[in-house]
C-alpha positions as CSV (number, residue, x, y, z in Angstrom):
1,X,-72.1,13.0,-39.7
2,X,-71.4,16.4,-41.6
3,X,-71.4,16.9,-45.7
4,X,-67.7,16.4,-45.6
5,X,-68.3,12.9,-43.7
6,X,-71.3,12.1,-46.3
7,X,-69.2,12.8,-49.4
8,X,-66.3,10.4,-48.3
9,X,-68.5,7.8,-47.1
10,X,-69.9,8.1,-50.7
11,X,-66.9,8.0,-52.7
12,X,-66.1,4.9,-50.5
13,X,-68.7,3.1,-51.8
14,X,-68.6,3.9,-55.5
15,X,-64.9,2.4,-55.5
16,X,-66.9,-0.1,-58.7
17,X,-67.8,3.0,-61.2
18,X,-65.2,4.8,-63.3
19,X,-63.9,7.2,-61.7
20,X,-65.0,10.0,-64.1
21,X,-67.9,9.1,-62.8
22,X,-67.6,9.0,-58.7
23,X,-66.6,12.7,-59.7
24,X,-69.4,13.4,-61.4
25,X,-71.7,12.1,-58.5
26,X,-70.0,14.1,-55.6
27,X,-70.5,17.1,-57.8
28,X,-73.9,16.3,-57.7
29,X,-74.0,15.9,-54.3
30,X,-71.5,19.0,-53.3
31,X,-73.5,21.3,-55.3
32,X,-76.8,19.7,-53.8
33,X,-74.9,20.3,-50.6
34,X,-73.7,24.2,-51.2
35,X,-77.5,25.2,-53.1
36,X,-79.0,24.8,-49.5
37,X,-76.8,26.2,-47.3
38,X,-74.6,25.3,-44.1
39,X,-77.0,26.0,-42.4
40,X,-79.6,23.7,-44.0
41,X,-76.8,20.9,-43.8
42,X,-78.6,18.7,-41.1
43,X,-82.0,18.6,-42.4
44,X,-80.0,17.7,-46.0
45,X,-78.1,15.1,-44.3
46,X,-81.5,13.6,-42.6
47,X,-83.2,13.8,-46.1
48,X,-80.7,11.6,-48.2
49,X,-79.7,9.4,-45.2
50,X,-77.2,6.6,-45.5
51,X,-74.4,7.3,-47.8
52,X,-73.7,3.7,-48.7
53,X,-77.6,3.2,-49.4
54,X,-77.1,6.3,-51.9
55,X,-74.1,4.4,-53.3
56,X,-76.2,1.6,-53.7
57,X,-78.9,3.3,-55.1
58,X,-76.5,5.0,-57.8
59,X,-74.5,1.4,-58.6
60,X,-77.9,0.4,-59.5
61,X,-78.6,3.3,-62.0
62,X,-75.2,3.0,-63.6
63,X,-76.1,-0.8,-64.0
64,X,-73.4,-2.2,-61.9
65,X,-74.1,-4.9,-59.9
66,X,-74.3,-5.3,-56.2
67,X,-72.1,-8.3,-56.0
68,X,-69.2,-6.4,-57.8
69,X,-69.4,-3.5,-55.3
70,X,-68.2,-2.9,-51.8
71,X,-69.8,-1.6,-49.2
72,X,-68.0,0.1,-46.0
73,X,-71.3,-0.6,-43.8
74,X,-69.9,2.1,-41.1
């Protein structure tokens, strides 16, 4: 998987949220992603993990539930 893999994968998952606010999360993570460096990409990738366990783990903070989400477990 590369950032550009991780970011979809993401934006898959946080179909649920408004989308003002998927943006706002993959800016997050873009900028997270460009702040290290290409060529620090892998060890970021490692670090975060699964995308949709991310998704999950922002549903949660935005107070969406789990059951009203889904998840493309690739």
């Amino acid at each position: 998987m590369n950032k550009k893999e991780f970011l979809q994968r993401l934006r898959d998952n946080l179909t649920p949220m408004p989308e003002e606010e998927v943006s706002a999360a993959l800016r997050y993570y873009e900028e997270y992603f460009d702040e290290v460096g290409i060529e620090n990409e892998a060890r970021v990738l490692k670090e975060l993990g699964n995308p949709e366990q991310v998704a999950k783990q922002i549903l949660a903070d935005g107070g969406i539930r789990e059951d009203r989400a889904h998840y493309n477990n690739a």
